[in-house]
Backbone as a printed PyTorch tensor [residue, N CA C, xyz], in Angstrom:
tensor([[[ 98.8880,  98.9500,  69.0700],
         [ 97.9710,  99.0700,  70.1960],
         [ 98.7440,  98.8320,  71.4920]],

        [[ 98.7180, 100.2240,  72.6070],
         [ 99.2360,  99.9050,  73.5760],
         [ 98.4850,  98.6510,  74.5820]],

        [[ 99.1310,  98.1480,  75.1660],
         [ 98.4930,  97.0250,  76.5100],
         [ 99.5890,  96.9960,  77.3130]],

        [[ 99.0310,  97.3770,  78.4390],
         [ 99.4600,  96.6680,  79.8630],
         [ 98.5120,  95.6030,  80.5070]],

        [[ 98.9760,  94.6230,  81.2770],
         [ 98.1160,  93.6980,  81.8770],
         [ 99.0070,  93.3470,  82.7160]],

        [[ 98.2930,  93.3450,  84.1620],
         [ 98.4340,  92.9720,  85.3510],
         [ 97.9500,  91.8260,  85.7250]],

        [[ 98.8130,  91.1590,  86.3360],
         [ 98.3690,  89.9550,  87.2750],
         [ 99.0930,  89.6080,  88.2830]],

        [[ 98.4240,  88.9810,  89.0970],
         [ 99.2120,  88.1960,  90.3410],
         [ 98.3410,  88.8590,  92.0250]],

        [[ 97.7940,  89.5840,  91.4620],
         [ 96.5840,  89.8380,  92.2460],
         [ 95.9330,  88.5330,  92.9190]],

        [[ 95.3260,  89.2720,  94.7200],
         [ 94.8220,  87.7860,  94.9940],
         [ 93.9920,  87.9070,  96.2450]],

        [[ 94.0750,  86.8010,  96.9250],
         [ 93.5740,  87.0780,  98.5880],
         [ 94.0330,  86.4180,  99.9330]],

        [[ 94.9010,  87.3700, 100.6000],
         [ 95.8910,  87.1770, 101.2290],
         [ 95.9220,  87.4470, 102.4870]],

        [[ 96.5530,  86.8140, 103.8040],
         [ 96.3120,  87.3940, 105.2340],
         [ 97.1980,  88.5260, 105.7430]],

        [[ 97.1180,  89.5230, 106.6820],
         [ 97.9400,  90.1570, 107.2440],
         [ 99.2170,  89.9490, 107.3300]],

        [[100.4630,  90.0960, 106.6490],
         [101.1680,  89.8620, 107.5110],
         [102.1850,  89.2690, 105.7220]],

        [[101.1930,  88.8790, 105.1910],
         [101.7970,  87.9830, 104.1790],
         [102.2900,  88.6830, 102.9750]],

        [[102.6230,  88.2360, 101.7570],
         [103.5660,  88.5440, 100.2540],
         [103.2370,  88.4560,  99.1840]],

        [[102.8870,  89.3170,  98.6650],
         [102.4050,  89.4510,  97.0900],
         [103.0860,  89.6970,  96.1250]],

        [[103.5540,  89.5340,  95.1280],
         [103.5120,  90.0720,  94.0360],
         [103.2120,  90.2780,  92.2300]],

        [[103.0830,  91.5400,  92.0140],
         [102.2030,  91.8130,  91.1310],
         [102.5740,  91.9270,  89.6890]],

        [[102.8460,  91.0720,  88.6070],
         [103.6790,  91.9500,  87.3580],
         [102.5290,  92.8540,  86.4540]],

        [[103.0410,  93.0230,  85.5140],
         [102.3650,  93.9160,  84.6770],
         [103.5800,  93.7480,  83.3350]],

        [[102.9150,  93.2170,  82.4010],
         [103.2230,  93.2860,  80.9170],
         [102.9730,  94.0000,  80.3250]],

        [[103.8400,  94.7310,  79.3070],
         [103.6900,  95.7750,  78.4220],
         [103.7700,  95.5540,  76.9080]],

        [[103.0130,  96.0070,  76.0030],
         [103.1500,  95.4610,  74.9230],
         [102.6790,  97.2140,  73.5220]],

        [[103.3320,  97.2190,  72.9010],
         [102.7760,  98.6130,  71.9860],
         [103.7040, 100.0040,  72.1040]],

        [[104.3720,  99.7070,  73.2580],
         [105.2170, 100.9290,  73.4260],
         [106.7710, 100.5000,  73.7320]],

        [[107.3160, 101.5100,  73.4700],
         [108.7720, 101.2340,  73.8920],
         [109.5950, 101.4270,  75.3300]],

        [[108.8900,  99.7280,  75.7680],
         [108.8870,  99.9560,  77.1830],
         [110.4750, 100.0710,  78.0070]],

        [[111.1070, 100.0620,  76.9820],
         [112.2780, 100.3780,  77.4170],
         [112.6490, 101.9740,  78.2190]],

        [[111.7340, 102.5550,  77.2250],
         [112.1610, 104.2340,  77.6220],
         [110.8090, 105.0710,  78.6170]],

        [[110.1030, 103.7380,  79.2250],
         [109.0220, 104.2790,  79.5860],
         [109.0860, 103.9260,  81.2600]],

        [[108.1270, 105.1070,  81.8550],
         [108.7740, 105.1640,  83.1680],
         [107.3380, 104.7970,  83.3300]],

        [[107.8010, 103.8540,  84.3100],
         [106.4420, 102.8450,  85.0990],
         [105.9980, 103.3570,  86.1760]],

        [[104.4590, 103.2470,  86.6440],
         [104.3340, 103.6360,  87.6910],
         [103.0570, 102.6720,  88.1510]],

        [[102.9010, 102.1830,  89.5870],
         [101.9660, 101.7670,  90.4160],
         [100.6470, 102.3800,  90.9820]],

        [[ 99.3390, 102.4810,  91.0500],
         [ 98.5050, 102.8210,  91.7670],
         [ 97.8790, 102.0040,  91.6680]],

        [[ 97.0080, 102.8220,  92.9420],
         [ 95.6710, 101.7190,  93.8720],
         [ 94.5230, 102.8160,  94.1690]],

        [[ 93.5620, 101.8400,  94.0090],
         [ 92.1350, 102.7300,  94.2790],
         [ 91.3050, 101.6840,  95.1600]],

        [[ 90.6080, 101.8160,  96.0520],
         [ 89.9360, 101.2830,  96.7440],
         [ 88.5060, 102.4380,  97.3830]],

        [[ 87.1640, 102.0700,  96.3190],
         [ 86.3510, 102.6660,  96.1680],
         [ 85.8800, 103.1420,  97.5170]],

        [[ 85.4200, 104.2600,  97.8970],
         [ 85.3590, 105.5870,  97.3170],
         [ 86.7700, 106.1450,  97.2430]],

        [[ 87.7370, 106.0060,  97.5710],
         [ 88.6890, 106.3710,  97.5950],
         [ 89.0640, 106.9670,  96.1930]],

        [[ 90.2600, 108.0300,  96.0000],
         [ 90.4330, 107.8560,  95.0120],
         [ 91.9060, 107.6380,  94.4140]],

        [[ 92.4940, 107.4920,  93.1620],
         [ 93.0560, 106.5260,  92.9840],
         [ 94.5770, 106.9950,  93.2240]],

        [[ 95.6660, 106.4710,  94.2950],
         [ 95.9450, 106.5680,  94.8410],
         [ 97.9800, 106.4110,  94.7570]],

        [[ 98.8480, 107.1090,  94.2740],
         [100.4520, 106.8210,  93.6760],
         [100.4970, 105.6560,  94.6030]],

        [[101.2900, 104.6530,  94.6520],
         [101.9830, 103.4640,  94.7390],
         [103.3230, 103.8620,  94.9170]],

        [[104.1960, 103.8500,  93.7720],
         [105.5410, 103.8280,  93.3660],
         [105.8460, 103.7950,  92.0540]],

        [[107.4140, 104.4200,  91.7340],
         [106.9840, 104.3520,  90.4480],
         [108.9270, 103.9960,  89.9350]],

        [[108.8560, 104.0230,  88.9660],
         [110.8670, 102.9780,  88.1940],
         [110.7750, 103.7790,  87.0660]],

        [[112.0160, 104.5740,  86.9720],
         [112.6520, 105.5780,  85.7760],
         [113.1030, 104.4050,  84.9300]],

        [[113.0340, 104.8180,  84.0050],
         [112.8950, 103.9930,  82.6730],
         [114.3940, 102.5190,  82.2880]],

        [[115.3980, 103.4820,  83.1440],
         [116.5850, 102.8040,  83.3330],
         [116.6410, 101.7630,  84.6890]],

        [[115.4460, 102.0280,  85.4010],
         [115.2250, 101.4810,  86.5000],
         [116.5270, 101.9210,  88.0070]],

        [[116.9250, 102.7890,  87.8130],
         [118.2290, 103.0080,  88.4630],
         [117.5380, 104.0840,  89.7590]],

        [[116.2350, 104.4620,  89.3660],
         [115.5020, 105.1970,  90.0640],
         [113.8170, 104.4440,  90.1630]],

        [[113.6950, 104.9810,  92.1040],
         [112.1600, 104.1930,  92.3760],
         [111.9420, 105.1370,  93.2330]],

        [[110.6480, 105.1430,  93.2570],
         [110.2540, 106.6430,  94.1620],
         [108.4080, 105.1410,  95.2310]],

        [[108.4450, 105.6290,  96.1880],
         [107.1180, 105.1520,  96.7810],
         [106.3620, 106.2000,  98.0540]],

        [[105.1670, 105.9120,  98.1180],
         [104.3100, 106.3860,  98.8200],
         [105.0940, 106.2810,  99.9600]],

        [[104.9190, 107.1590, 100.9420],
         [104.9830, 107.0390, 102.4510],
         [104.4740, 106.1370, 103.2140]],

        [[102.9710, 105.0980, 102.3020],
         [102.6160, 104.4500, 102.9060],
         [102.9190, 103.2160, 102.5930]],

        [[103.8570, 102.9280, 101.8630],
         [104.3600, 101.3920, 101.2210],
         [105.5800, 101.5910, 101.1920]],

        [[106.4420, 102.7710, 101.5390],
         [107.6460, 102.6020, 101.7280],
         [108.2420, 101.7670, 102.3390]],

        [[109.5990, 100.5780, 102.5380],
         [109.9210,  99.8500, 103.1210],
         [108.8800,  98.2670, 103.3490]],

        [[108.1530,  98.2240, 102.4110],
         [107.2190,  97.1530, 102.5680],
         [107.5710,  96.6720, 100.5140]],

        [[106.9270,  97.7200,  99.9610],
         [106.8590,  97.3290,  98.9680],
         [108.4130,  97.9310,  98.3500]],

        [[108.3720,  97.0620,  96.8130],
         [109.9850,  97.3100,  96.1050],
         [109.1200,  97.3000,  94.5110]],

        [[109.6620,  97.8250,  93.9500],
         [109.1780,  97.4750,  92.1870],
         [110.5440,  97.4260,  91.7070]],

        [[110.2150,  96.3910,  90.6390],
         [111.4470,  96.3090,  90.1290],
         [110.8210,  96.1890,  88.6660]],

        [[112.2550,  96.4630,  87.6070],
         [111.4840,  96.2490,  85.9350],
         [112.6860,  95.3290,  85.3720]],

        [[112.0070,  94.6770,  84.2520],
         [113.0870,  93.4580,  83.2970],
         [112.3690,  94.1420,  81.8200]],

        [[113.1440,  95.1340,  81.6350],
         [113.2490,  95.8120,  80.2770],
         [113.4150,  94.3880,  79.2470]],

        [[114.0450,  93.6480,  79.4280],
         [114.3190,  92.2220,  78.3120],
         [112.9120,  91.5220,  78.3060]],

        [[112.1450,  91.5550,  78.9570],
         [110.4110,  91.0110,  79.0620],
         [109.0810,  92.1780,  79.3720]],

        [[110.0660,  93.2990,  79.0770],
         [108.9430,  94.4210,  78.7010],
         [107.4130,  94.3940,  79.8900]],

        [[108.4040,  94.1450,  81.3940],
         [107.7050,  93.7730,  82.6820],
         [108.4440,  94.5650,  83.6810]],

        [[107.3020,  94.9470,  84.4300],
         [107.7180,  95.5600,  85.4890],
         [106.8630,  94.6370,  86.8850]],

        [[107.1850,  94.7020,  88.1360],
         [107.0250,  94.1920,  89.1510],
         [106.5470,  94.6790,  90.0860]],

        [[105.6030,  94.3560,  90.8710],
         [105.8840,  94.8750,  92.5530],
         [105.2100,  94.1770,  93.5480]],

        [[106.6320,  93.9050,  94.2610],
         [106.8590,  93.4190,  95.4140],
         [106.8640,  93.8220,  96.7590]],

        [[104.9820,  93.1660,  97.3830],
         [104.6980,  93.8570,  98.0820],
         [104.5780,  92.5640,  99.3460]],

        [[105.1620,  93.1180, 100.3670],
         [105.3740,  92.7090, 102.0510],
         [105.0750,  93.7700, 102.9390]],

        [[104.8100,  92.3850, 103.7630],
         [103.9280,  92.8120, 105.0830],
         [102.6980,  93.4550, 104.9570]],

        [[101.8450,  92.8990, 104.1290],
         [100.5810,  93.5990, 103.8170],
         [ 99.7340,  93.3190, 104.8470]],

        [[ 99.1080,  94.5910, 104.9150],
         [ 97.8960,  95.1610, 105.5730],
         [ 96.9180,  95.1010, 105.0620]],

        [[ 95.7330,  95.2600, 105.7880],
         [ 94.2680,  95.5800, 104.9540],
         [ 94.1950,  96.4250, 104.4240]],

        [[ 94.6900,  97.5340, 105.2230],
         [ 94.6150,  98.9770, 104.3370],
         [ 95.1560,  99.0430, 102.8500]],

        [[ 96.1370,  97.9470, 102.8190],
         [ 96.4740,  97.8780, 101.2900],
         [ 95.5880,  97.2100, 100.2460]],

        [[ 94.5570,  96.7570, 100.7900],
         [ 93.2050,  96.1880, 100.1270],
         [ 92.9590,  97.1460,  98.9460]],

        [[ 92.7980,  97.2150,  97.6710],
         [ 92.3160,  97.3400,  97.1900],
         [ 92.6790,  97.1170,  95.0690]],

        [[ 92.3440,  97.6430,  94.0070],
         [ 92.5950,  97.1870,  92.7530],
         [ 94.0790,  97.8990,  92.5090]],

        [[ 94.8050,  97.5860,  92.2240],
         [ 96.1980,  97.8270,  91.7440],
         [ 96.2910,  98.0590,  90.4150]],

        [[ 96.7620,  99.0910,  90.0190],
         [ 97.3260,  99.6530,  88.3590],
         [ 98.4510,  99.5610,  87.6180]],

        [[ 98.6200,  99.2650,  87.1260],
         [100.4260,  99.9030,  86.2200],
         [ 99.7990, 100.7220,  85.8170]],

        [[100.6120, 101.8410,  85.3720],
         [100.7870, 102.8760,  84.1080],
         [102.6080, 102.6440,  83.6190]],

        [[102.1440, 103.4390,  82.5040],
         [103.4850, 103.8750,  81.8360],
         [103.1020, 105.2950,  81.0250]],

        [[104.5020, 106.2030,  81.3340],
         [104.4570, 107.1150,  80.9820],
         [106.0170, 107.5010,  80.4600]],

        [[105.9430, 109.1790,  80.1110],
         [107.2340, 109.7350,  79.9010],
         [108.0830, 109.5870,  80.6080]],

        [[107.6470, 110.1880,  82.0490],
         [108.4100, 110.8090,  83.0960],
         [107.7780, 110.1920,  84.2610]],

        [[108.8370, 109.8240,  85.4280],
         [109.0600, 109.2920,  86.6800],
         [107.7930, 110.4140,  87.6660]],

        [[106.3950, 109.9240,  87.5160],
         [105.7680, 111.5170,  88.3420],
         [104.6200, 110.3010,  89.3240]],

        [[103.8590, 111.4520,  90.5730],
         [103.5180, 110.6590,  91.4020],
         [101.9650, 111.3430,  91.3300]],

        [[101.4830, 111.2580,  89.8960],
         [100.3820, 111.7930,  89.5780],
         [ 99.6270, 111.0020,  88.1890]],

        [[ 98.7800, 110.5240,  88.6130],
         [ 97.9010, 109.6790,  87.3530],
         [ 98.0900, 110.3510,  86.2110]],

        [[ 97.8570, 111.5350,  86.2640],
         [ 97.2960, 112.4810,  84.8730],
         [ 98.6330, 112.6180,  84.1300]],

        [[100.0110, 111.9670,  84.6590],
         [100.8050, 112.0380,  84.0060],
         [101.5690, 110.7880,  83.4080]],

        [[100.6940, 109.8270,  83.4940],
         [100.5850, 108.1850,  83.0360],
         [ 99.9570, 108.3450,  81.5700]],

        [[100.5750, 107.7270,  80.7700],
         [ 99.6580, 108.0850,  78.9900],
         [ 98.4880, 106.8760,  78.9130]],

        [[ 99.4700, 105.7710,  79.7890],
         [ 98.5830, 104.1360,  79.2910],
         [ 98.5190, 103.1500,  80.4960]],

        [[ 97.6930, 102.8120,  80.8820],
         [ 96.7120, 102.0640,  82.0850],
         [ 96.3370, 100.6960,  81.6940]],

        [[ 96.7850,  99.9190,  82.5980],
         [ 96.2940,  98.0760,  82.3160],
         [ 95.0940,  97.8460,  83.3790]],

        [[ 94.1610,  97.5100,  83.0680],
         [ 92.9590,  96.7940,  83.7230],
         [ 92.4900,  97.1190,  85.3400]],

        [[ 93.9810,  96.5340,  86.0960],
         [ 93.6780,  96.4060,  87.1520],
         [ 93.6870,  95.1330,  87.7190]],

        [[ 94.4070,  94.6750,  88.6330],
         [ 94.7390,  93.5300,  89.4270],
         [ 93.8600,  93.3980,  90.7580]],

        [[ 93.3340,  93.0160,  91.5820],
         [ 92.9620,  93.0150,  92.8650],
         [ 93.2540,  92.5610,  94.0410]],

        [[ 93.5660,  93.4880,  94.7300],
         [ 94.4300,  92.6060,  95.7790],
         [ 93.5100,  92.7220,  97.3140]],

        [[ 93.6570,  91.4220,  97.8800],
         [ 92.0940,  91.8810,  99.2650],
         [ 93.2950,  91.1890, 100.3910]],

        [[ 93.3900,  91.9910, 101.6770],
         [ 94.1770,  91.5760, 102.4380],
         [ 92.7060,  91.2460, 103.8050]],

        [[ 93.2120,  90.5660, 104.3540],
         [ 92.4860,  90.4330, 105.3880],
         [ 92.9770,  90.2820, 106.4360]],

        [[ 92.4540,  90.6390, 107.5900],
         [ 92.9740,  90.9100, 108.6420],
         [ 92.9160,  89.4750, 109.4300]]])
């Protein structure tokens, strides 16, 4: 049984530092390329960033570029992200996926953890 689970989700002021892991458990998270999203209702759900399986590659939104970093520890089957200088606009539930391939599209994620929440306030 695949599982991801996120935590480290929280409620935080402008300006301040989060970060989020996500545990993997059922797959071979070694060869699996991680990826970040966020949805903040109605919105819909929204690429983040994402770490090629070797981690040697990270791709991010235009809008978390230079704020946020993900990083992965293949030896604890965890991936990370490390997010600064948050905004409100970054308000909302946070995802892992894991998939095949390094892509900046949900539908190409196989397996989804819960959801973390993150509320920034201004």
């Amino acid at each position: 049984q695949v599982q991801l689970v996120e935590s480290g989700g929280g409620l935080v002021q402008a300006g301040d530092s989060l970060e989020l892991s996500c545990v993997v458990s059922g797959v071979l998270f070694a060869r699996a390329a991680m990826g970040w999203f966020r949805q903040a209702p109605p919105k819909e759900r929204e690429f983040v960033g994402a770490i090629s399986w070797s981690g040697d590659s990270t791709y991010y939104s235009s809008s978390v570029k230079g704020r946020f970093t993900i990083a992965r520890d293949n030896a604890k089957n965890a991936v990370y992200l490390e997010m600064n200088n948050l905004k409100p606009e970054d308000t909302a539930t946070y995802y892992c996926a894991a998939g095949g391939i390094v892509r900046a599209t949900a539908e190409d994620y196989d397996y989804w953890g819960q959801g973390t929440q993150v509320t920034v306030s201004s």
